[in-house]
N, CA, C and O atoms as a GROMACS GRO file, in nm:
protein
  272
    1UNK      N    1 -10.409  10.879  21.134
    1UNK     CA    2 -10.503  10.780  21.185
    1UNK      C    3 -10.532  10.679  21.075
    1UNK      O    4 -10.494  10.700  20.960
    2UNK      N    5 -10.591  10.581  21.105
    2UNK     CA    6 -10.618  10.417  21.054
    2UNK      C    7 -10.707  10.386  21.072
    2UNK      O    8 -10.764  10.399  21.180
    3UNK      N    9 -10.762  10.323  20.952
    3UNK     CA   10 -10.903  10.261  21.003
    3UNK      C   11 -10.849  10.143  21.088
    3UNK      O   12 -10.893  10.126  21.202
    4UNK      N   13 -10.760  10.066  21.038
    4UNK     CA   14 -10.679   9.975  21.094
    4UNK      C   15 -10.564   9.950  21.114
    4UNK      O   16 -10.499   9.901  21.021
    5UNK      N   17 -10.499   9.977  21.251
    5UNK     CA   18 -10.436  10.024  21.299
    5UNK      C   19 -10.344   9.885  21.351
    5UNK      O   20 -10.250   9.902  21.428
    6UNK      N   21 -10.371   9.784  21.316
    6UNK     CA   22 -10.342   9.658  21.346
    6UNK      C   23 -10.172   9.624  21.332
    6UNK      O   24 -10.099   9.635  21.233
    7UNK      N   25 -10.146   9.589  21.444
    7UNK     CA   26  -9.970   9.583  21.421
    7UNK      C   27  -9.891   9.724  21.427
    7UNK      O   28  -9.768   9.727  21.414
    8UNK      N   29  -9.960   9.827  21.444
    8UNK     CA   30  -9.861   9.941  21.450
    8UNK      C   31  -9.876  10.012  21.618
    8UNK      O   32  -9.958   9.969  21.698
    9UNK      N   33  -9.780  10.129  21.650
    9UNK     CA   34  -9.750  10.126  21.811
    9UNK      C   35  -9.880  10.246  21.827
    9UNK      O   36  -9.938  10.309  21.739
   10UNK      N   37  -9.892  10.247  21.922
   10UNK     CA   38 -10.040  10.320  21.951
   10UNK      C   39 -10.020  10.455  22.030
   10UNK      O   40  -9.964  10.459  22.140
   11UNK      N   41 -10.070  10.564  21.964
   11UNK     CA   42  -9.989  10.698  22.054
   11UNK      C   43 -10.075  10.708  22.170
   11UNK      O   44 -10.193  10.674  22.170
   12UNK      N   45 -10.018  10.753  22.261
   12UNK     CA   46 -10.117  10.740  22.378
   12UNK      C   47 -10.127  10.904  22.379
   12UNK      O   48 -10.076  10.972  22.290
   13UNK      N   49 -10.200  10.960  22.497
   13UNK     CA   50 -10.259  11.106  22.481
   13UNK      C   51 -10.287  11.138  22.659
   13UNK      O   52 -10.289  11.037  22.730
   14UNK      N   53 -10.306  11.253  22.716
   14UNK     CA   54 -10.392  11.295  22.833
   14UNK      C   55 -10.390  11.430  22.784
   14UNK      O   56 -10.288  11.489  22.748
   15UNK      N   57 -10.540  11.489  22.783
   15UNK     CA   58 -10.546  11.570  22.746
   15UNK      C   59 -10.537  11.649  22.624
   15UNK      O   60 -10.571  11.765  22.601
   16UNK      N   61 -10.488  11.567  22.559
   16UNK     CA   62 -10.406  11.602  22.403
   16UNK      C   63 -10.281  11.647  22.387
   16UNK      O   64 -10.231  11.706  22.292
   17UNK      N   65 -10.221  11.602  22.527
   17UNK     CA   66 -10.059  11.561  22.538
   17UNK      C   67 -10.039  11.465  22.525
   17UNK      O   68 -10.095  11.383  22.598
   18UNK      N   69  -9.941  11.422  22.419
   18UNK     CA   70  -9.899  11.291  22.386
   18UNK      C   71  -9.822  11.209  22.519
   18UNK      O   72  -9.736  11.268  22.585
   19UNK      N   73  -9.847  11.124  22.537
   19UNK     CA   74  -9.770  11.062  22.710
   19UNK      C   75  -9.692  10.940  22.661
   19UNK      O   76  -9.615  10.880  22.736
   20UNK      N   77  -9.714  10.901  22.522
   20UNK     CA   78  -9.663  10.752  22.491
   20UNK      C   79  -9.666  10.705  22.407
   20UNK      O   80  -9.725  10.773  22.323
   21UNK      N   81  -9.619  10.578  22.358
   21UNK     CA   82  -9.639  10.486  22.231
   21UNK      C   83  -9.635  10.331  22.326
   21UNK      O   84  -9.555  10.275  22.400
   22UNK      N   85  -9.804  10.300  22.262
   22UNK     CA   86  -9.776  10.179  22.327
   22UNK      C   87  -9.789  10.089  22.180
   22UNK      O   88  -9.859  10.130  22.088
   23UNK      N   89  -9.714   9.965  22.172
   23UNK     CA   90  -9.656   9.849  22.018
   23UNK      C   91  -9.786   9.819  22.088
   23UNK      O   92  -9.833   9.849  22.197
   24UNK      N   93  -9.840   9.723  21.950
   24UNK     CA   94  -9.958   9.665  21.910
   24UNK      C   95  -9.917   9.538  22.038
   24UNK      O   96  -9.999   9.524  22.129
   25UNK      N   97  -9.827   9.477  22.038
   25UNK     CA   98  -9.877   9.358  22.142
   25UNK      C   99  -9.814   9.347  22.267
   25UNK      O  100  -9.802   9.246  22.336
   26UNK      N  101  -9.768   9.488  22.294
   26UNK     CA  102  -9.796   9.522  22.417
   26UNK      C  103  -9.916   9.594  22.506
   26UNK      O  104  -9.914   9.607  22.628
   27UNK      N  105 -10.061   9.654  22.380
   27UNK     CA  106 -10.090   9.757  22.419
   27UNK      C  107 -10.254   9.656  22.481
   27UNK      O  108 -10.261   9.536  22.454
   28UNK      N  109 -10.369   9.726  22.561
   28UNK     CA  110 -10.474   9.646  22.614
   28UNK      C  111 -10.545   9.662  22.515
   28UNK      O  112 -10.518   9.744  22.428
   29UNK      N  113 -10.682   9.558  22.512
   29UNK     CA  114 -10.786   9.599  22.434
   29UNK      C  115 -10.812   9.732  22.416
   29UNK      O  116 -10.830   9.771  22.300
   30UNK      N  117 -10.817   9.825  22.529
   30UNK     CA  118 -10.877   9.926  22.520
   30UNK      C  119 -10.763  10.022  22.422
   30UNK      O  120 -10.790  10.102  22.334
   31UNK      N  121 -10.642   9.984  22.469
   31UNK     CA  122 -10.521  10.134  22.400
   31UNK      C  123 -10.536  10.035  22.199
   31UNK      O  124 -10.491  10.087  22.097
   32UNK      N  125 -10.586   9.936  22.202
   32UNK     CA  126 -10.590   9.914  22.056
   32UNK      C  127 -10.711   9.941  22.007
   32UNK      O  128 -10.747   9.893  21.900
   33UNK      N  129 -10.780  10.011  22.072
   33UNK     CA  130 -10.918  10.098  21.962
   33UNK      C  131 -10.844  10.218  21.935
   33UNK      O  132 -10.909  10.270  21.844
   34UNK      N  133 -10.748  10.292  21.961
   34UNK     CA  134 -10.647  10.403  21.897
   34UNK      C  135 -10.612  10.391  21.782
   34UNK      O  136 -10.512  10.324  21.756
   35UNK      N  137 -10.680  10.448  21.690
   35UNK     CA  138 -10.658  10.465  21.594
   35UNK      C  139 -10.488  10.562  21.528
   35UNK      O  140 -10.422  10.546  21.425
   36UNK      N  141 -10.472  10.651  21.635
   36UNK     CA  142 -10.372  10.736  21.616
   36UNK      C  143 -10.226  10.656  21.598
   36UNK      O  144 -10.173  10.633  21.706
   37UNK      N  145 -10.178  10.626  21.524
   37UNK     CA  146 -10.011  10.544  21.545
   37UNK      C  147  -9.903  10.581  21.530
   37UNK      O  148  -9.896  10.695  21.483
   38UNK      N  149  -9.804  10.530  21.551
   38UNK     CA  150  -9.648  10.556  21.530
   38UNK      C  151  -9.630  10.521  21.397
   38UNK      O  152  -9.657  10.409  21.353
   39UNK      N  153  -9.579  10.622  21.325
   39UNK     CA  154  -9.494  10.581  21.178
   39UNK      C  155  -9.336  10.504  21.184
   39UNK      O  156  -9.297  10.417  21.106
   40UNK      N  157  -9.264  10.560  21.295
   40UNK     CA  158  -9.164  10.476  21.323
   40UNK      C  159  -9.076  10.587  21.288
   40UNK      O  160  -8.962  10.541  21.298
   41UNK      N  161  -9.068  10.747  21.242
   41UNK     CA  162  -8.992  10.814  21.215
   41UNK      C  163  -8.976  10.872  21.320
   41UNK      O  164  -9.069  10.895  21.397
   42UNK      N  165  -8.782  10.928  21.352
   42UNK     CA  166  -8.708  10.973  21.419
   42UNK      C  167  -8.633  11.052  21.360
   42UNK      O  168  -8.557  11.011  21.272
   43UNK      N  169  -8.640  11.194  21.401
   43UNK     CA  170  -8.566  11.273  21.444
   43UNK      C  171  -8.474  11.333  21.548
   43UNK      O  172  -8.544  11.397  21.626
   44UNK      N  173  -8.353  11.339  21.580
   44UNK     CA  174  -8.266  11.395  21.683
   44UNK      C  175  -8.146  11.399  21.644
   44UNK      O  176  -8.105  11.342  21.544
   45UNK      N  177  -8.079  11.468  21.722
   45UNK     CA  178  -7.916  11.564  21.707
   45UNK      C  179  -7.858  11.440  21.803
   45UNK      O  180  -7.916  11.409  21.907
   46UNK      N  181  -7.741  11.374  21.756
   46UNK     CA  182  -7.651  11.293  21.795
   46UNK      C  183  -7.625  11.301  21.959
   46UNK      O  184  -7.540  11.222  22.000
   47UNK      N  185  -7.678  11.371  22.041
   47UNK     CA  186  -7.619  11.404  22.181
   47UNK      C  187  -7.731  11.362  22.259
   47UNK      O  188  -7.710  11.305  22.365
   48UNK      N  189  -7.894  11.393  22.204
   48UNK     CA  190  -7.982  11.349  22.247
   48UNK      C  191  -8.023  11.174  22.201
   48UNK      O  192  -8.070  11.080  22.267
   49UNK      N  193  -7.994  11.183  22.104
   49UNK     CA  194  -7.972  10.993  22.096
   49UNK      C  195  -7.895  10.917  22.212
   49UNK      O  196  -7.929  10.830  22.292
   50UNK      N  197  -7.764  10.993  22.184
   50UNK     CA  198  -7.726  10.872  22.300
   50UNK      C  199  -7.751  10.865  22.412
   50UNK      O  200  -7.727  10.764  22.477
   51UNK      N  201  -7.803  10.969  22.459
   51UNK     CA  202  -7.871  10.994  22.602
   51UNK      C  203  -8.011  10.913  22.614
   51UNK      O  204  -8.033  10.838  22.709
   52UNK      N  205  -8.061  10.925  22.556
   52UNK     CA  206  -8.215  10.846  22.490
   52UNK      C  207  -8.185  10.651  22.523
   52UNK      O  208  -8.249  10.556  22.568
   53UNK      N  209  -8.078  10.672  22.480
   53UNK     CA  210  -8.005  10.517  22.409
   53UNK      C  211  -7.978  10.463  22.530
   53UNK      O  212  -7.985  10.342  22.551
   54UNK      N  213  -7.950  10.534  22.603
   54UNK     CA  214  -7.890  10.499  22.719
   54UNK      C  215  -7.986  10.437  22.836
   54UNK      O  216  -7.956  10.345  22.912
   55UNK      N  217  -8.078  10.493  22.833
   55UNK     CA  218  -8.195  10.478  22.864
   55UNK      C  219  -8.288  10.363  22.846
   55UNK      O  220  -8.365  10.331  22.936
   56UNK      N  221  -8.282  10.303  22.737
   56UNK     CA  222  -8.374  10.186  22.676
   56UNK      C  223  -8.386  10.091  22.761
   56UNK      O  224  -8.278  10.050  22.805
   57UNK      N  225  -8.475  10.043  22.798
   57UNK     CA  226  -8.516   9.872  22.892
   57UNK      C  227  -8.562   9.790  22.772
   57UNK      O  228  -8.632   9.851  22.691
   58UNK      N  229  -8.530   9.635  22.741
   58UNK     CA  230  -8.667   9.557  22.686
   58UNK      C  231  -8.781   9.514  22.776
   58UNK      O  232  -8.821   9.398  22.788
   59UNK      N  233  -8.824   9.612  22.834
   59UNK     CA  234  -8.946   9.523  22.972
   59UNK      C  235  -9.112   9.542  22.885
   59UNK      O  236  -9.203   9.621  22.912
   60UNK      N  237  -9.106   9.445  22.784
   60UNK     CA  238  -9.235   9.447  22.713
   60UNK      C  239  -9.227   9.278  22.628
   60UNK      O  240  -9.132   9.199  22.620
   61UNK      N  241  -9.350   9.270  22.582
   61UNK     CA  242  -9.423   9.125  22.565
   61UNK      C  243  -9.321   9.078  22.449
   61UNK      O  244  -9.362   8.970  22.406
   62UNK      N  245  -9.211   9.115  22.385
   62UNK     CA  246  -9.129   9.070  22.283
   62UNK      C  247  -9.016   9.055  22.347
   62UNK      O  248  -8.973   8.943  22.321
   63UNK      N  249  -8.936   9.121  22.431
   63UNK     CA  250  -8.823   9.147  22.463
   63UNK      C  251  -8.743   9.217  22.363
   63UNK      O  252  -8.622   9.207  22.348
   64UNK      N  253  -8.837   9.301  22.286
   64UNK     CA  254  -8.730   9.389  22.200
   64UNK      C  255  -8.712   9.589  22.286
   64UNK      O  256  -8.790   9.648  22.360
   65UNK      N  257  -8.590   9.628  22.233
   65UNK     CA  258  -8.538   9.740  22.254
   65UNK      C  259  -8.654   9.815  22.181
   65UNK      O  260  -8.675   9.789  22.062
   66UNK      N  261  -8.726   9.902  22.245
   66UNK     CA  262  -8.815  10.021  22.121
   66UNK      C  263  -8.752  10.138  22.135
   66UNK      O  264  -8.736  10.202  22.239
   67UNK      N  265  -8.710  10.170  22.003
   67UNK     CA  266  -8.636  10.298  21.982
   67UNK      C  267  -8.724  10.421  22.000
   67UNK      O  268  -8.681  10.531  22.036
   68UNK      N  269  -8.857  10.394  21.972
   68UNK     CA  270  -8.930  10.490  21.942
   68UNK      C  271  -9.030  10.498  22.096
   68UNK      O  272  -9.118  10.584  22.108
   0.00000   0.00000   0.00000
């Protein structure tokens, strides 16, 4: 956690199951009082990447690919 959390992706939660990462300028006022964030580190075994990979949309306020 961050006091300021500004510019980094925002973990989302229900329950204290993680459900998401929402990026700083995709996320609402409300998901940017989350202090909790994404470091940007990845872990996975080559088989689950590309399956993952495969998967990716850019349907967010940059038009970038989020790996994470």
């Amino acid at each position: 956690k961050l006091d300021d959390p500004t510019g980094y992706g925002r973990i989302t939660r229900d329950n204290g199951s993680v459900t998401g990462i929402v990026e700083h300028k995709d996320a609402t006022d409300e998901q940017r009082k989350i202090q909790e964030i994404n470091t940007g580190i990845l872990i996975a075994n080559g088989a689950d990447m590309k399956r993952w990979l495969s998967k990716l949309t850019n349907n967010n306020v940059q038009g970038e690919y989020y790996i994470t």
